[in-house]
Structure formats: C-alpha cells, structure tokens
C-alpha angles and dihedrals in degrees: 000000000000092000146314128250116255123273103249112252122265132053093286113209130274111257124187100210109211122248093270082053088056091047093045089048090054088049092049092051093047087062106045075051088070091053098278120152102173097057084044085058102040077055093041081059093044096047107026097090086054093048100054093040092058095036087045084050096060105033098034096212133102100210091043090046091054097056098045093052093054085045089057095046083052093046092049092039089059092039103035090110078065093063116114121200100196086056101057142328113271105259087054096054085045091050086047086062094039091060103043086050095048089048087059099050093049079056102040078052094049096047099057091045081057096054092053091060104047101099084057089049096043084049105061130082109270113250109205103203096052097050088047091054087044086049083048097046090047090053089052096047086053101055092052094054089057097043083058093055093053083061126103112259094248092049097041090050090048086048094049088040089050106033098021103040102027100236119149121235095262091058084042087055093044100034083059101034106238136110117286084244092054088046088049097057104049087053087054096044091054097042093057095043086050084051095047087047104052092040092069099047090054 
C-alpha cells in the first residue's frame, strides 16, 4: 500500500464497535490481506480514531502520535496475511502494533535526549549509590519486559492496554471488543502470571 490517509486533527473519541463491527473489521483485514486497498481503507475509517487516541496516550504528543499511527497502518498493511482471528479481534491485533510503535518512539525520544546530555553526565563526579539504583532499575525494567512476553496474546494486549497505555478496565473492554468481565479476566490472568513470574526471578 502506497500510503494511508492522515489521521484528522484532534484527539478523536474512544468507541467501542459491536460484535458485527468486530466481525465486519476481521473481514475487512482479510481482505486487505489479499491485496486489497479499498476494504484497508474502509478499516483504516472504522479504527483510526482508536489508534491515534491510544498512540497520542503514550507519546503525548500530536505530532508524535501522527506518525506513529501511520507507521502502525503501514506496519499492519504489510502484515495483515499474519492476523489471526482465533488469537484476538482486529482492533485488538491493530492496538497491540500502535503501542509498540508509540513505545519506540518514547524511547527513540528519550534516547536522543539522552545523547544530548552525555558530556554533562559524563562531567559530573560518579555517585555510586545512584548508579547502582539506575543499574537496578534497568534490570527491573528488563525482566518485566520479559515476563510480558511469556503472556498470551489476549492477556498481554488487556495488561499493556491497562498499565502501558492507562486505559481503565471498561476502555480495555471496549478498545478489544469483548465484555468488561472478559476484560477483566484477562487482566487478572496476566497480573497473576507476571506475579508468579517475577516471583520467581526475585
């Protein structure tokens, strides 16, 4: 696909789309899966306002948030043979690549910011018990990031929704299509493996 059309401007509202929605929305990405750029752009309508609400969430900028939601549709234009319909709805699947894309981009951000500062960093006088609380931090950060891999993909995508991209329980429900007690669940479900887990890496 040559390109996708801009996200309006403005933080467009949260919808939650029915279940005939949700079926209509896997039809429309099998299809753009066979090559087919009408029924991508009839999903790209029905899902854009989500996208950039959640990739504006996490990145906090509008710009930002733009660019990383055209990324996504890219990235699920190119990928959309890969979706799976027994492992999650569609928006679901689309959410999952918005907010990996706005996370690196918070980190791509943060990272050059980063570079800017070193010659102050590398400056000043070395204080031992804070780099040993940032090399303790960076461990933990690690390890969660691995736990959350370990999850399924329909619990991992309700905890980053939740925890990663600040949505309550009831958006969770509505941003994957499914009840607030099967939202719920998953969120529970993937909490307590993510305790287990890092329980028993402490």
């Amino acid at each position: 696909m040559e390109h996708v059309r801009p996200v309006p401007d403005g933080v467009p509202a949260k919808g939650a789309p029915s279940g005939g929605d949700a079926a209509r929305l896997a039809g429309l990405l099998g299809k753009a899966a066979l090559g087919d750029q009408a029924a991508f752009a009839e999903f790209y309508d029905a899902t854009s306002a989500r996208a950039y609400g959640l990739a504006l969430r996490v990145v906090r900028n509008p710009a930002h948030a733009e660019e990383v939601t055209q990324e996504a549709y890219l990235d699920a234009w190119r990928s959309s043979a890969r979706y799976d319909a027994q492992r999650g709805s569609a928006a679901g699947w689309l959410l999952t690549i918005v907010h990996r894309k706005a996370v690196d981009r918070v980190r791509s951000v943060e990272a050059s910011t980063a570079r800017d500062e070193t010659w102050n960093r590398e400056a000043a006088p070395i204080d031992h018990d804070q780099t040993a609380e940032a090399a303790h931090a960076s461990l933990d950060a690690t390890r969660v990031r691995n736990a959350v891999a370990t999850l399924t993909d329909v619990q991992r995508q309700a905890v980053e929704l939740t925890y990663f991209g600040g949505y309550t329980h009831t958006e969770v429900a509505a941003l994957l299509d499914v009840p607030l007690g099967t939202a719920k669940t998953r969120i529970r479900d993937g909490l307590i493996r993510l305790r287990d887990l890092m329980g028993v890496a402490s």
